[in-house]
N, CA, C and O of each residue as an XYZ file, in Angstrom:
752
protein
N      12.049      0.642      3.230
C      12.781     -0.597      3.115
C      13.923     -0.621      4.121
O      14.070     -1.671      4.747
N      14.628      0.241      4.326
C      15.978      0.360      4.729
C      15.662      0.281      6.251
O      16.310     -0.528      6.915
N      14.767      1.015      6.830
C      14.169      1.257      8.156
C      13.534      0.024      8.835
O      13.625     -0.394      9.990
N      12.773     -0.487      7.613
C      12.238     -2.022      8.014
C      13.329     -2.652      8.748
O      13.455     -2.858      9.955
N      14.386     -3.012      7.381
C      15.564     -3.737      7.909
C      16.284     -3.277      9.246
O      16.696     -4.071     10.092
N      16.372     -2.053      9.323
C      17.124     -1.589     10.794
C      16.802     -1.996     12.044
O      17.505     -2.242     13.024
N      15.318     -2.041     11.815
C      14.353     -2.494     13.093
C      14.415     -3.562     13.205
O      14.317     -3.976     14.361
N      14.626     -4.661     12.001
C      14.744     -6.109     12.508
C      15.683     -6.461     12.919
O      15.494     -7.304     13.797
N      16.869     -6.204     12.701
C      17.923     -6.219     13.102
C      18.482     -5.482     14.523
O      19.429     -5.827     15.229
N      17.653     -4.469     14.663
C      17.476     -3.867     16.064
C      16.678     -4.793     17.115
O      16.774     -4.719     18.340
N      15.727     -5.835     16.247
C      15.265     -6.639     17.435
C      15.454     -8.046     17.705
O      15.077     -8.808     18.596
N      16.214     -8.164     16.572
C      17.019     -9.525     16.256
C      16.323    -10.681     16.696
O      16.620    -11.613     17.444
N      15.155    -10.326     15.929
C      14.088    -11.980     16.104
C      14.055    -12.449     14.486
O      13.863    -13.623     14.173
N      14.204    -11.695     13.795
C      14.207    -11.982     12.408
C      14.483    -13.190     11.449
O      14.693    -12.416     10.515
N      14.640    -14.249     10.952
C      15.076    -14.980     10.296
C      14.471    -15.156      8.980
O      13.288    -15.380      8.724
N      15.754    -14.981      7.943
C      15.709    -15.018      6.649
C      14.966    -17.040      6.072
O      15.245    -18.224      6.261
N      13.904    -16.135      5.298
C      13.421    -17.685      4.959
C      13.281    -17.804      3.414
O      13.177    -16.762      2.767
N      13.271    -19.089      2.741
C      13.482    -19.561      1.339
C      12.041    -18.788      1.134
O      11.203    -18.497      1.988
N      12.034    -18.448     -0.940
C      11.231    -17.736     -0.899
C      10.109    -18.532     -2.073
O      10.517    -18.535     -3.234
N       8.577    -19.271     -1.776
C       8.707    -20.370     -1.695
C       7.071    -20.298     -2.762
O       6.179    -21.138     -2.890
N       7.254    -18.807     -3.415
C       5.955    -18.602     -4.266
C       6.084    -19.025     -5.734
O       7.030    -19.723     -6.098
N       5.029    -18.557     -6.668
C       5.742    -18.777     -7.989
C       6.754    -18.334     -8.534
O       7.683    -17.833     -7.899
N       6.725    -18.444     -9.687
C       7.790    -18.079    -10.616
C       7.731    -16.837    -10.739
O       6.664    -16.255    -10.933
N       9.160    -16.091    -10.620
C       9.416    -14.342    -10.724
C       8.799    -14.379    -12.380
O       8.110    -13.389    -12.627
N       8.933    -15.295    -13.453
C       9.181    -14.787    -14.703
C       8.001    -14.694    -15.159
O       7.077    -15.426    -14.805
N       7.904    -13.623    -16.136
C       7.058    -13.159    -16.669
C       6.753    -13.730    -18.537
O       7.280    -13.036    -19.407
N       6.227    -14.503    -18.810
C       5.956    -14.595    -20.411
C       6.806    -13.805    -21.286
O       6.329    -12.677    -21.418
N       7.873    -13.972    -21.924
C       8.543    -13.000    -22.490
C       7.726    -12.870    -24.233
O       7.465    -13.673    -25.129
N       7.564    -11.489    -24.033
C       6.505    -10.708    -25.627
C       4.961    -10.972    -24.984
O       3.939    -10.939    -25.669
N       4.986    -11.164    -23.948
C       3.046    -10.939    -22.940
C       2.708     -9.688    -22.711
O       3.589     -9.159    -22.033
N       1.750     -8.883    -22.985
C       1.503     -8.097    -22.666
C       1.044     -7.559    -21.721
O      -0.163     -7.357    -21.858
N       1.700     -7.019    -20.242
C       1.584     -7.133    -19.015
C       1.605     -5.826    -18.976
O       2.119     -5.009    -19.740
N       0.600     -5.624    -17.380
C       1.267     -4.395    -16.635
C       1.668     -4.915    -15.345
O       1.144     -5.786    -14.651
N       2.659     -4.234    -15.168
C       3.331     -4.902    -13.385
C       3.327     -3.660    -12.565
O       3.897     -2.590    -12.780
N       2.496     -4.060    -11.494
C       3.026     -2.830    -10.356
C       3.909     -3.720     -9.041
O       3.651     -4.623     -8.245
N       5.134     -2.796     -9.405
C       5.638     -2.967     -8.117
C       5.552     -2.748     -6.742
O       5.825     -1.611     -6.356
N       5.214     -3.632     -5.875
C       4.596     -2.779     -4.473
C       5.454     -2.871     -2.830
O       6.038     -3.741     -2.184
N       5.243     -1.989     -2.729
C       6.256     -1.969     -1.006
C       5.150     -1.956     -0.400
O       4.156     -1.436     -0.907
N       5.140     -2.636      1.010
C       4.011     -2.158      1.952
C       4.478     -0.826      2.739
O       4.063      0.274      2.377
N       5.390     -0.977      3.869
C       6.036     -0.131      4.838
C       5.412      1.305      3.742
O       5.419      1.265      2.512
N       5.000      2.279      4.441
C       4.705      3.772      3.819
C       3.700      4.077      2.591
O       3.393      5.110      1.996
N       3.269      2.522      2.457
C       2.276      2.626      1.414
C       1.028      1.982      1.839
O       0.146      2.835      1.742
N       0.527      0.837      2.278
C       0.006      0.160      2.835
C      -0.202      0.722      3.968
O      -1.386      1.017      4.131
N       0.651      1.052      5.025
C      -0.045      1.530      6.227
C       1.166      2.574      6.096
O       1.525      2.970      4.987
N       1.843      3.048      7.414
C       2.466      4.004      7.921
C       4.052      3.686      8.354
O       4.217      3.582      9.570
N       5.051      3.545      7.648
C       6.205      3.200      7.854
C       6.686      3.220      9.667
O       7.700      3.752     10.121
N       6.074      2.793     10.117
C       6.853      2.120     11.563
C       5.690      0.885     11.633
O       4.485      0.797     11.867
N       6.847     -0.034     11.271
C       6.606     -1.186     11.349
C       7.855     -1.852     11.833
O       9.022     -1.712     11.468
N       7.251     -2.696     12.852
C       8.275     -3.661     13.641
C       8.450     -5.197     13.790
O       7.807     -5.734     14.693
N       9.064     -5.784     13.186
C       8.973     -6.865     13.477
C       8.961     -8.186     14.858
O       9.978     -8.830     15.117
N       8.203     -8.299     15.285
C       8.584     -8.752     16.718
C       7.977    -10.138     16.393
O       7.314    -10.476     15.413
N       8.503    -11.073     17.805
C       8.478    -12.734     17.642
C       7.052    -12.750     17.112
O       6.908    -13.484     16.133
N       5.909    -12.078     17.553
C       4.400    -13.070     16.743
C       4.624    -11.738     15.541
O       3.735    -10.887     15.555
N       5.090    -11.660     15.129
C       5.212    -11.243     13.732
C       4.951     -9.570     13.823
O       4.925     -8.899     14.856
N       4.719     -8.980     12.078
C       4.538     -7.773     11.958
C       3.786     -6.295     12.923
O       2.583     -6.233     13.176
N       4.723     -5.311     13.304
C       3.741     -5.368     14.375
C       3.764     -3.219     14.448
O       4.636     -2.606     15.064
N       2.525     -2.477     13.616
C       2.417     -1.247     13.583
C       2.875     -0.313     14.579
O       2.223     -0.397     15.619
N       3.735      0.498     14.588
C       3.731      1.509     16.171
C       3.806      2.471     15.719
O       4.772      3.229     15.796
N       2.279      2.740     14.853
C       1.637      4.275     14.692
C       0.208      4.157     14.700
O      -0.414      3.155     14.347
N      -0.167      4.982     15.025
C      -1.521      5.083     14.914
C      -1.964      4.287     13.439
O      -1.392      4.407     12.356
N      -3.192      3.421     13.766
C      -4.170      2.711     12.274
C      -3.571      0.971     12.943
O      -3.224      0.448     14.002
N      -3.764      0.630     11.490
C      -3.341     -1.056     11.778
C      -2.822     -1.353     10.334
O      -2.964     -0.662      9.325
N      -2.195     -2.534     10.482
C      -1.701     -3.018      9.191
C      -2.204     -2.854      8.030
O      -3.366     -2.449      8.034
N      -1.520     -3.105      6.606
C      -2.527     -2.432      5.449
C      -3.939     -1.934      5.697
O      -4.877     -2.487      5.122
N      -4.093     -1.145      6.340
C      -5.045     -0.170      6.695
C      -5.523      1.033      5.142
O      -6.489      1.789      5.032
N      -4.508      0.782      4.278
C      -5.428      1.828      3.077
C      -5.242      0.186      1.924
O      -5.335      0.191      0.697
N      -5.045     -0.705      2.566
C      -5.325     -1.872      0.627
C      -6.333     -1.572      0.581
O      -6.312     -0.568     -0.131
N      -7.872     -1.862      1.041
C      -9.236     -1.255      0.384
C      -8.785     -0.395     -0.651
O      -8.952     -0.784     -1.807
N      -8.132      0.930     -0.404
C      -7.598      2.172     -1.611
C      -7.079      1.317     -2.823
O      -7.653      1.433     -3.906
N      -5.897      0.367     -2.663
C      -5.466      0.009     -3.546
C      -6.214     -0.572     -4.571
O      -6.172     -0.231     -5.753
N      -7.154     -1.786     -3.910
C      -7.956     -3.447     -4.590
C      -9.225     -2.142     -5.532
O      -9.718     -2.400     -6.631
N      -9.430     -1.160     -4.947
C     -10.271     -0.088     -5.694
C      -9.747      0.743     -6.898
O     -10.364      0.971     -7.938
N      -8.545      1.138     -6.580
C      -7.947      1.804     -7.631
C      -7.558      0.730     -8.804
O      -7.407      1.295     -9.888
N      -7.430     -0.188     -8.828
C      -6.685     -1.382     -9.187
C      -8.204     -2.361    -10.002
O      -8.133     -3.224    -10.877
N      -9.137     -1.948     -9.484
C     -10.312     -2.666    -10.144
C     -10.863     -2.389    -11.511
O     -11.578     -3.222    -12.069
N     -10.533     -1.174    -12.099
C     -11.014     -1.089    -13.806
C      -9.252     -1.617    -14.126
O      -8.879     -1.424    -15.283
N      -8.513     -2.072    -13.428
C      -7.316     -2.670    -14.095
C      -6.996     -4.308    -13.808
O      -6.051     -4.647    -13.095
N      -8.051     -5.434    -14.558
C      -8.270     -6.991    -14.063
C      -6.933     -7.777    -14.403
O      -6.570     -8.768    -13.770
N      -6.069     -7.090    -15.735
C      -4.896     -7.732    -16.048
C      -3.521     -7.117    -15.290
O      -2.388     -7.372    -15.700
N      -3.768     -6.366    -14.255
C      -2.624     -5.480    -13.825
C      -2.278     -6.692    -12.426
O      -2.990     -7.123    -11.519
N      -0.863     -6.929    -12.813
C      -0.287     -7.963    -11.869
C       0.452     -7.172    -11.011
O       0.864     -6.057    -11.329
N       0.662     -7.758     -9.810
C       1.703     -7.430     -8.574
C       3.071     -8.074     -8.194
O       2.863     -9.142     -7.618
N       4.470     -7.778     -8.324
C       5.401     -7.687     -7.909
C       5.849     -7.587     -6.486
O       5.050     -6.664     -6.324
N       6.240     -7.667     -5.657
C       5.680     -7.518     -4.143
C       7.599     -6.828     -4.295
O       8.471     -7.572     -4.744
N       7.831     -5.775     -3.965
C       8.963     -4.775     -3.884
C       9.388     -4.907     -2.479
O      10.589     -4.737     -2.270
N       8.688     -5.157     -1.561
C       8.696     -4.924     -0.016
C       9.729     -5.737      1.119
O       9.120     -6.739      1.494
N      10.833     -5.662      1.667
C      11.348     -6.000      2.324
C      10.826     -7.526      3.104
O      11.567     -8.383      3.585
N       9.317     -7.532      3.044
C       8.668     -8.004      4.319
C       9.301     -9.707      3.579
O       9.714    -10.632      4.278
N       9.219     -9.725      2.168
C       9.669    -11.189      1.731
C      10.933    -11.551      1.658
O      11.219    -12.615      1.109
N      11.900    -10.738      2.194
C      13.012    -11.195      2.512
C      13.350    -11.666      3.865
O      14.391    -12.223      4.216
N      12.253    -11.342      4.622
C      12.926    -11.384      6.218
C      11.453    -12.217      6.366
O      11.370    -12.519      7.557
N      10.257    -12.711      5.639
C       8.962    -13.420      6.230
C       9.013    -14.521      4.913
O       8.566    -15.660      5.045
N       9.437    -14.180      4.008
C       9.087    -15.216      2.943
C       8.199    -14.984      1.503
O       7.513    -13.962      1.497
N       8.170    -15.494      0.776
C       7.325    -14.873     -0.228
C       5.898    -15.196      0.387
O       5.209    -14.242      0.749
N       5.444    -16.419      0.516
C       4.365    -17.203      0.670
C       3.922    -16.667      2.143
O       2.692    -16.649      2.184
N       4.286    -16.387      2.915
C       4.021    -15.714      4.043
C       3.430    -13.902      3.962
O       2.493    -13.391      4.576
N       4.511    -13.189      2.844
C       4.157    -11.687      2.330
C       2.511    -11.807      1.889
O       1.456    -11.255      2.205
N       2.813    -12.518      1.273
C       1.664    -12.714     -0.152
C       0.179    -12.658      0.430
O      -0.821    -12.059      0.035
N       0.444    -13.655      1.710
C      -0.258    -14.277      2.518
C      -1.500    -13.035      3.565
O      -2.655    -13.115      3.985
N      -0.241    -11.853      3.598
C      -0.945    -11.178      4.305
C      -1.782     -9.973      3.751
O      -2.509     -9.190      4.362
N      -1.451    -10.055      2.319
C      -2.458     -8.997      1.891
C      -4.142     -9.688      1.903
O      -4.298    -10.883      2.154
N      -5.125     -8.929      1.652
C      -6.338     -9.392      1.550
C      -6.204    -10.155     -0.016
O      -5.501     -9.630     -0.880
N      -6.980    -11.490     -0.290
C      -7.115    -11.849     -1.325
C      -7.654    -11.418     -2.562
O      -7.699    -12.079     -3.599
N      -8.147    -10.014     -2.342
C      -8.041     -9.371     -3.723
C      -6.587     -9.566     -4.571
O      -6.293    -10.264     -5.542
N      -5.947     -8.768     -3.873
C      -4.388     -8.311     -4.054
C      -3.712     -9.489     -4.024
O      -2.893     -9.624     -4.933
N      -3.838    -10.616     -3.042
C      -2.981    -11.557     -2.865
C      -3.265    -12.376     -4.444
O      -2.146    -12.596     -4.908
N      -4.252    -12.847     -5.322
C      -4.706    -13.168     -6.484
C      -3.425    -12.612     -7.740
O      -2.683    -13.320     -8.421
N      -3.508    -11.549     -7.710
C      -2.591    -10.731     -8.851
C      -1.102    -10.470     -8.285
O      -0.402     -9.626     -8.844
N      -0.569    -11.270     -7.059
C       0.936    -11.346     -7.187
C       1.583    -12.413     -8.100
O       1.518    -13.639     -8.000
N       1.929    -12.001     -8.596
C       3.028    -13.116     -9.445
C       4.333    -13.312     -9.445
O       4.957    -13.951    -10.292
N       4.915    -12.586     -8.184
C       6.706    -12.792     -7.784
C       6.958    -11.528     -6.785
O       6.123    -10.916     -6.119
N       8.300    -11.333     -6.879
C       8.632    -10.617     -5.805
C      10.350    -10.176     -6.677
O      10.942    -10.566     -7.683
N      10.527     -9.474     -5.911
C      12.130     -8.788     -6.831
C      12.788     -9.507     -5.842
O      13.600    -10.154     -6.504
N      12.969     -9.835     -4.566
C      13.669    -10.773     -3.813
C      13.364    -12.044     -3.754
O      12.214    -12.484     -3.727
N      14.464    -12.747     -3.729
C      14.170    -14.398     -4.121
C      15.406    -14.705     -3.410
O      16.415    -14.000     -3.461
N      15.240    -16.197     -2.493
C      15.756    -16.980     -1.664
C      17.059    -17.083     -2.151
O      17.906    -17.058     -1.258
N      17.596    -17.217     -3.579
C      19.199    -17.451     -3.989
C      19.810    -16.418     -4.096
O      21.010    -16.501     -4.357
N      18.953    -14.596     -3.865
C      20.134    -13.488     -3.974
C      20.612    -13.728     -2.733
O      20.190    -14.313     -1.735
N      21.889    -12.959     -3.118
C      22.958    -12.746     -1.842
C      22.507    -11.599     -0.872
O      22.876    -10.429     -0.969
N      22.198    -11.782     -0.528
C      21.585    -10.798      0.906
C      22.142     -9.642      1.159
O      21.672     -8.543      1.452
N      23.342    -10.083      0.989
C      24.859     -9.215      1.431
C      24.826     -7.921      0.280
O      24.688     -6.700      0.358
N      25.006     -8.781     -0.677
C      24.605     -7.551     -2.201
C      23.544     -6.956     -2.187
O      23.528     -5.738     -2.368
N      22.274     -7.750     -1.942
C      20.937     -7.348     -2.119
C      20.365     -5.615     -0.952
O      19.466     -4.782     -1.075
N      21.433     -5.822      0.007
C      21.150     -4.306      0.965
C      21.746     -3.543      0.640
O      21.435     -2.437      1.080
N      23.306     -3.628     -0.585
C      23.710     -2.549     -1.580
C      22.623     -1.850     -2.430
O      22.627     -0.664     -2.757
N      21.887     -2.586     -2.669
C      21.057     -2.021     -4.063
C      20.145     -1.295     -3.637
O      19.667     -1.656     -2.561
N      19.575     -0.065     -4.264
C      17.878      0.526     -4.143
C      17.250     -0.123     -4.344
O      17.526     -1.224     -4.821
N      16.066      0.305     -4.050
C      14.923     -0.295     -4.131
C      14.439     -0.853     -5.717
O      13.937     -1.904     -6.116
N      15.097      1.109     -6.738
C      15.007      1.265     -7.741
C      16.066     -0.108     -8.337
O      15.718     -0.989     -9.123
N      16.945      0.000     -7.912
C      17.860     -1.317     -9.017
C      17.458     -2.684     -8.557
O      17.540     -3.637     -9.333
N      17.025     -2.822     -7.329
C      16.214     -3.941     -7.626
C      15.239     -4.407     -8.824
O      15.295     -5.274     -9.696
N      14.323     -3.417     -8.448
C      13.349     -3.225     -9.934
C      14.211     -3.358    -10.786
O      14.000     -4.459    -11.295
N      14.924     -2.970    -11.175
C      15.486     -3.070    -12.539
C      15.772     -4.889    -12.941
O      15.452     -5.606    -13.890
N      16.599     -5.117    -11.546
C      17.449     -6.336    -11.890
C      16.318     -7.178    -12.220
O      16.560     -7.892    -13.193
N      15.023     -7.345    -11.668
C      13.815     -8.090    -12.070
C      13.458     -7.895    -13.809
O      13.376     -8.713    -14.725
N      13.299     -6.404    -13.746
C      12.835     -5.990    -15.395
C      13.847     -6.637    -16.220
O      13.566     -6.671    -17.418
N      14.891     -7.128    -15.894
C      16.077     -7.626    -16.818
C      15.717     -9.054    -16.885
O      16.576     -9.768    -17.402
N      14.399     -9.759    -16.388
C      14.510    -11.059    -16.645
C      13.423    -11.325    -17.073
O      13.066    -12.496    -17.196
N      12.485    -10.078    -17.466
C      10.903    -10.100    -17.892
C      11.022     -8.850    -18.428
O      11.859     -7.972    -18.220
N       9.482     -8.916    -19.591
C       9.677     -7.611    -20.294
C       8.371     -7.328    -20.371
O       7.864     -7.500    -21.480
N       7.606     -6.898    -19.405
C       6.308     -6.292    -19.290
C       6.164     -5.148    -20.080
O       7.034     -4.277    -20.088
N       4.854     -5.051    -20.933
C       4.598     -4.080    -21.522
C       4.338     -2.413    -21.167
O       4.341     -1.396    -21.861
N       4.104     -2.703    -19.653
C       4.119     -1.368    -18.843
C       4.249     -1.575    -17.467
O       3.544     -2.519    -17.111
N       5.026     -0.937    -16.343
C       5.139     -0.650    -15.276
C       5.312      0.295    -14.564
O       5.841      1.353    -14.905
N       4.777     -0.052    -13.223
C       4.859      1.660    -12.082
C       5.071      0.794    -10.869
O       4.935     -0.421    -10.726
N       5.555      2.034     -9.777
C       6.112      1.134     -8.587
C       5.478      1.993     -7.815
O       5.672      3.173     -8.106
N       4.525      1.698     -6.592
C       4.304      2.285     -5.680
C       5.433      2.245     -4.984
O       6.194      1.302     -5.199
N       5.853      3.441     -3.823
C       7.099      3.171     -2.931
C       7.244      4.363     -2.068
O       6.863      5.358     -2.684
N       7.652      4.636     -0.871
C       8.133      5.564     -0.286
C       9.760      6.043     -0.524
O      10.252      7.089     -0.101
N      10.365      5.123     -1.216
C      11.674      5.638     -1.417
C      11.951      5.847     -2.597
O      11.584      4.981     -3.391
N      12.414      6.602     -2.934
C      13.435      7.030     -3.864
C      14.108      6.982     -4.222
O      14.203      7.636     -5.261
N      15.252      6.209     -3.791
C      16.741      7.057     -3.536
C      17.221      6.116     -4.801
O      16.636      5.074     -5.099
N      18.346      6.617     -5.490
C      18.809      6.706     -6.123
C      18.111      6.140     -7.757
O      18.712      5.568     -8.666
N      16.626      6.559     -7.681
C      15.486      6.174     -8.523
C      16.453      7.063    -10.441
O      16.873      8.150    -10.837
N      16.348      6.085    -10.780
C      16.662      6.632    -12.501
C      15.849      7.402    -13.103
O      14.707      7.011    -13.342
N      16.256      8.587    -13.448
C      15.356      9.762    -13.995
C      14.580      9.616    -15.542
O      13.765     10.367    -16.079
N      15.197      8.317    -16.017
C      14.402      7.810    -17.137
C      13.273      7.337    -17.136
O      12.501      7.416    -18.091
N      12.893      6.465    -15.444
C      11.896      5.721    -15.231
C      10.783      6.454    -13.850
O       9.740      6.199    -13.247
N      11.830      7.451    -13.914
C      10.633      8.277    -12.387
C       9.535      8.765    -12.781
O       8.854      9.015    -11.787
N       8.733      9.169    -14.212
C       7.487      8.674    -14.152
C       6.671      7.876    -13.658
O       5.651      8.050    -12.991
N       7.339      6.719    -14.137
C       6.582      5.331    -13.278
C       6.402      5.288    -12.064
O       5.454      4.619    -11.652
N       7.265      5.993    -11.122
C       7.195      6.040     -9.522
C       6.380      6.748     -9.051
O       6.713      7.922     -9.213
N       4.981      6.589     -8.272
C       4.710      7.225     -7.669
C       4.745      6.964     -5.974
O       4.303      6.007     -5.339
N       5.546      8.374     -5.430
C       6.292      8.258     -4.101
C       5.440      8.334     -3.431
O       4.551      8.923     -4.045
N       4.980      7.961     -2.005
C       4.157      8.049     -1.128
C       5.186      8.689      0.323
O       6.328      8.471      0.726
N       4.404      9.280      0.622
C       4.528      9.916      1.964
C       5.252      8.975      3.258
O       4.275      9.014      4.005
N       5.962      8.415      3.794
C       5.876      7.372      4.787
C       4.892      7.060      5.824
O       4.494      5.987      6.276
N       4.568      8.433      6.115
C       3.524      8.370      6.950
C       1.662      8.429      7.026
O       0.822      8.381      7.924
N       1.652      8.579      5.292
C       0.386      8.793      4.740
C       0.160      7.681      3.620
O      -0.999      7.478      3.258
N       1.018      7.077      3.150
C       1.095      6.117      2.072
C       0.114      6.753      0.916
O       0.198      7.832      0.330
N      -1.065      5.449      0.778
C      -1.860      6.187     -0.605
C      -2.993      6.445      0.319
O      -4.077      6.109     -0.157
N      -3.029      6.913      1.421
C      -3.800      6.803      2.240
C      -3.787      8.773      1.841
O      -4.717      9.579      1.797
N      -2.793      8.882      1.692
C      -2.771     10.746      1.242
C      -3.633     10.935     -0.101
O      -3.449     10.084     -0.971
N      -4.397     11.786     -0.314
C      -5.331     11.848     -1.574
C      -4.502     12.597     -2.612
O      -4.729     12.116     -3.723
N      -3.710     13.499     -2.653
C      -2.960     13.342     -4.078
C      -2.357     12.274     -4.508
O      -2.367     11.841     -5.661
N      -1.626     11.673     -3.239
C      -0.951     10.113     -3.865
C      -1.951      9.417     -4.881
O      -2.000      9.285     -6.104
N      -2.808      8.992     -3.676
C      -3.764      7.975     -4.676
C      -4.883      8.825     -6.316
O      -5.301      8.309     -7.353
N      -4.962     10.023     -5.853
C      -4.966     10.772     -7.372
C      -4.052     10.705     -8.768
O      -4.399     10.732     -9.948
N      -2.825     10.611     -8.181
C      -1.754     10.731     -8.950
C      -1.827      8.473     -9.439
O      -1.998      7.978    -10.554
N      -1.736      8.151     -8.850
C      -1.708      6.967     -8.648
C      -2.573      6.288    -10.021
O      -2.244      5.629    -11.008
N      -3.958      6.893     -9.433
C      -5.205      6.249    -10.609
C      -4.496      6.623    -11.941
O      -3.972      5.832    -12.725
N      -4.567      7.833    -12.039
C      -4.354      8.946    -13.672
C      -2.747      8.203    -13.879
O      -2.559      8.099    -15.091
N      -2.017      7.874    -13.399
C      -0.852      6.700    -14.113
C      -1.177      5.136    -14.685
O      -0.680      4.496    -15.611
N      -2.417      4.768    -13.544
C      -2.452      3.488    -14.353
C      -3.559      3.856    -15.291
O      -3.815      2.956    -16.090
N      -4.231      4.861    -15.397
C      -5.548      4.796    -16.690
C      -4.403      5.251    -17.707
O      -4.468      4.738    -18.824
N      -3.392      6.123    -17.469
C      -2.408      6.234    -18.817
C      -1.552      5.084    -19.103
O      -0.490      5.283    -19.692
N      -1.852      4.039    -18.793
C      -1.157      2.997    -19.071
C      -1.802      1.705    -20.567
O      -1.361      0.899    -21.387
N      -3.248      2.389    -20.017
C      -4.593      1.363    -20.861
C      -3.693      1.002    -22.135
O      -4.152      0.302    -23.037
C-alpha cells in the first residue's frame, strides 16, 4: 500500500477520483464472509507503477497474473464477498479498481474500505489493518480474512484472519495459497 502511494506520487500523474461503486454496507445480522483484498503483492508482484495510460508492472509476469489462484480457491466459497483493501481505489476509483479484476472476482465485490468522503490526509495515517477495522465498525459480517502483504501494525486479536503474502510472490507462493484455502474452509 504505502509503496504504491510513494510511486504515485513519485510520478505525479495520479489523480484522486470520487469513489463511484455500491454501497460499503453490509446487511446488519447477514450472514457474510468478507475477504478483504489488496492487489500490489498479492495479485501480482508489488512493483507496480502508476503511469499516464494507467497501472503499469516493473517485474517480471503481468498484472493480476495469480487471480486464476484466487477465482479457484474462492470457488467451493459462492457466498464469500470481496472488500477491495487496495490503494488502487483511492488513486483510480472504485468503479475503475473493480473494473480491472476478471469478472469472476469483479461479481463478489461489494465495497472497498476507501470511499471518496475520507480525508485522505487521515486516511495515509492509518494501516491497512485499521482501515479494516474502521469498515468492520459499520458492518458486522459473520466471518472475515484479509489477504495482504502488510502487516504493520496488524492487531494480534485478529492476525489469524491475515494471511500475509510475500510482496514478491503474492498467493502466487504455494504455502500462501495453502494457508489461504485451510482459512476459508475453517470459516464454513
Amino acid at each position: 500500500m504505502r509503496a504504491f502511494e510513494t510511486r504515485l506520487v513519485e510520478a505525479k500523474v495520479w489523480t484522486a477520483q470520487e469513489h463511484s461503486g455500491p454501497s460499503e454496507k453490509v446487511r446488519k445480522g447477514a450472514r457474510e464472509m468478507i475477504l478483504f483484498l489488496d492487489f500490489d503483492g498479492v495479485l501480482h508482484p508489488d512493483a507496480v507503477y502508476l503511469e499516464k495510460r494507467g497501472p503499469v508492472l516493473r517485474a517480471p509476469g503481468e498484472l493480476f497474473m495469480w487471480a486464476g489462484l484466487l477465482e479457484d480457491a474462492l470457488a467451493p466459497h459462492p457466498d464469500l464477498k470481496i472488500v477491495l483493501s487496495t490503494s488502487w481505489v483511492r488513486f483510480r476509483s472504485f468503479s475503475r479498481t473493480r473494473k480491472a479484476l476478471p469478472s469472476r472476482l469483479q461479481s463478489r465485490v461489494i465495497g472497498a474500505t476507501w470511499h471518496s468522503r475520507t480525508d485522505p490526509v487521515e486516511w495515509r495515517e492509518l494501516s491497512r489493518y485499521q482501515q479494516i477495522r474502521r469498515y468492520l465498525s459499520r458492518t458486522s459480517p459473520t466471518e472475515w480474512l484479509a489477504l495482504d502483504d502488510d502487516d504493520e501494525a496488524w492487531g494480534e486479536n485478529d492476525r489469524y484472519r491475515l494471511i500475509l503474502t510475500d510482496p514478491s510472490q503474492g498467493i502466487g507462493k504455494q504455502d500462501t495459497l495453502t494457508d489461504f484455502r485451510e482459512k476459508l474452509a475453517s470459516c464454513k
